[in-house]
Structures are given as C-alpha cells and as structure tokens.
PLY file of the C-alpha trace (Angstrom):
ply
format ascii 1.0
element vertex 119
property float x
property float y
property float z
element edge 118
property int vertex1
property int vertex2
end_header
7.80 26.62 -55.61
7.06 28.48 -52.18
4.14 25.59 -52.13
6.26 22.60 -52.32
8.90 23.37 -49.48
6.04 23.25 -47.17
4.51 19.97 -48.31
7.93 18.86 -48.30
8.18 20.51 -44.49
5.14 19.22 -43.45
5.79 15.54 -44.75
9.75 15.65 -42.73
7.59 17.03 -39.29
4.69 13.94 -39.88
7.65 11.37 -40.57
9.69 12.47 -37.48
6.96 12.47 -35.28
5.60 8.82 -36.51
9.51 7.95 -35.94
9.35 9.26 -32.90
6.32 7.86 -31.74
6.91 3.88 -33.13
10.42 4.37 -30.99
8.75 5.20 -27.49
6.09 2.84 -28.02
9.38 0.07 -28.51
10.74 1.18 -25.34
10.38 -1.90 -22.62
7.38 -1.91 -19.99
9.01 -1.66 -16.96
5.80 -1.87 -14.13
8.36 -1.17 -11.20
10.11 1.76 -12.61
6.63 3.17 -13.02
5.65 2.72 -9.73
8.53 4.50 -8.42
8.47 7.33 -9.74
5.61 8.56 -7.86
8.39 8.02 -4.91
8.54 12.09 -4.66
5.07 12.79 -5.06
2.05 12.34 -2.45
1.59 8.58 -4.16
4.98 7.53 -2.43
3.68 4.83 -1.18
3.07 3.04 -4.41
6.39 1.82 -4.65
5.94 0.27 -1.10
2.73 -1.33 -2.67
4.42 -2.34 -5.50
7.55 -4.21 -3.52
4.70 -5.69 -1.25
2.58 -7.46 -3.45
5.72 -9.01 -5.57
8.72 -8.89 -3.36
7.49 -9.67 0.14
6.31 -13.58 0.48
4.45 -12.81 2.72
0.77 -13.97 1.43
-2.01 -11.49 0.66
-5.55 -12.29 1.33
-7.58 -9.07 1.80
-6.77 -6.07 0.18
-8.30 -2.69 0.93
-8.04 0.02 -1.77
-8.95 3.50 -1.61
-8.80 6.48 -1.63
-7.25 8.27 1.81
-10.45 7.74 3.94
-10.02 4.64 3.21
-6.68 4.33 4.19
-7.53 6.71 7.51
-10.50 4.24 8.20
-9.23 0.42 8.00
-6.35 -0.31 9.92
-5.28 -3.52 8.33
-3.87 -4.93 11.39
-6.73 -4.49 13.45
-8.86 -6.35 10.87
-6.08 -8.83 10.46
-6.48 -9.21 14.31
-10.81 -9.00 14.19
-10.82 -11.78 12.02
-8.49 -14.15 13.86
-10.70 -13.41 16.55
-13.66 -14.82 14.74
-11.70 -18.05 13.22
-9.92 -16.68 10.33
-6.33 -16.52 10.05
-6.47 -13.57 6.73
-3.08 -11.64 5.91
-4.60 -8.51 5.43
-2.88 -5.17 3.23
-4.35 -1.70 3.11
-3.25 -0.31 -0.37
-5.05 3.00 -0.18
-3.15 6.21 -1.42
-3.98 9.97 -0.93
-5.28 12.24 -3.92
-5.72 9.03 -6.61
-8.30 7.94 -9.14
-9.86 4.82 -10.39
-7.64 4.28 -12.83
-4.91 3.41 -10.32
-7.44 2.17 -7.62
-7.50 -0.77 -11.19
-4.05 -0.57 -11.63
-3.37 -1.57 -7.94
-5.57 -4.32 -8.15
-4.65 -5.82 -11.33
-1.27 -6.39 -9.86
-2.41 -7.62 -6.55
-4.61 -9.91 -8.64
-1.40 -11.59 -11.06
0.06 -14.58 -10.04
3.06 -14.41 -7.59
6.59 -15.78 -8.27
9.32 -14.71 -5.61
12.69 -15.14 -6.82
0 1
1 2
2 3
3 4
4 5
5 6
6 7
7 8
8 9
9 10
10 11
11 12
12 13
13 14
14 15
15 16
16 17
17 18
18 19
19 20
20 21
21 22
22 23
23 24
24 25
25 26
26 27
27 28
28 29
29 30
30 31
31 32
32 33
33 34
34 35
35 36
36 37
37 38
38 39
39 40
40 41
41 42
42 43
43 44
44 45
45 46
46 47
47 48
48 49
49 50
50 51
51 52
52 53
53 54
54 55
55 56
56 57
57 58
58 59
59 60
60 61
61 62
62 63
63 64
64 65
65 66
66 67
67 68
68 69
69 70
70 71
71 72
72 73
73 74
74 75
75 76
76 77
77 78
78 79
79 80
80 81
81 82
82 83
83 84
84 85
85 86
86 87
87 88
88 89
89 90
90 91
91 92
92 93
93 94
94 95
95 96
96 97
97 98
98 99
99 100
100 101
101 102
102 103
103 104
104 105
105 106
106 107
107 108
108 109
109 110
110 111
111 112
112 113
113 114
114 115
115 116
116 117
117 118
C-alpha cells in the first residue's frame, strides 16, 4: 500500500514537471527582452548593441567583437576615420563587452549577420 502512494507521488512530480517544462518551452522568443536584461549587469551594453544593429539605419559594415581588450583597443571611429583615409568610406561598430564568452561573442554576430528591416 505504502508502495503505491509513492509511485503514484512520483508519477504526479514527473507529470508536473513535463507540464511545466512543455509550458516554458511555449513561451514566445522575445531576442530584445533578452538582451535587456543584462541592462543591470556589467553586459549593459548589449541592449545598446541590440537597438544598434536593428533600430538604428544607420548601415553596419565592420564589426569588432570582443572581449574588453578588444573593446579598450579599437576605437571604431578612429578606424572608421583610417579607412576613409585610405579610400574606403566603412561604417564601422565596436560590439565588444566586458567579462563575456563565445557563446555571446556568436550570439552578437548572428544578429549583426540577419537581414535588416527598419520599421
């Protein structure tokens, strides 16, 4: 008897959490709402990057991304302004954040990468 309340337990716990889980995976994608919540955190300005690349008309042709050296190093405007010097006239970005990984190094990118629409 004792046996089959916890198989019966056990089954309710499995069901709720499969429940649980099929519900959250429903839930809409919502890219910008991900991007800003980092707005409290040392990422902050991923919501900036975010508004940039599908917000802003502006066009993007070079994109640095990085980690913070990276961002300390390149000065986007200054290599916006070296290569008009040389000939080419490059809208230049420098997407680097503080403290990431790869993974959002790829994340970054892949948006920077889809195709524009502005509204």
């Amino acid at each position: 008897m004792r046996r089959l309340d916890w198989t019966r337990t056990g089954l309710a716990i499995l069901a709720t959490v499969v429940l649980a889980g099929a519900a959250a995976a429903a839930l809409p994608d919502n890219p910008y709402q991900r991007f800003s919540t980092l707005e409290n955190t040392i990422q902050k300005r991923a919501r900036w990057i975010y508004e940039r690349i599908h917000y802003d008309p502006a066009p993007i042709d070079v994109v640095v991304v990085g980690h913070s050296r990276s961002g300390a190093a390149v000065d986007s405007r200054l290599l916006q302004s070296d290569l008009a010097t040389l000939g080419r006239k490059l809208n230049t970005v420098n997407f680097s954040l503080a403290e990431n990984g790869r993974d959002l190094h790829w994340v970054i990118l892949q948006e920077a990468l889809k195709p524009r629409r502005h509204r």
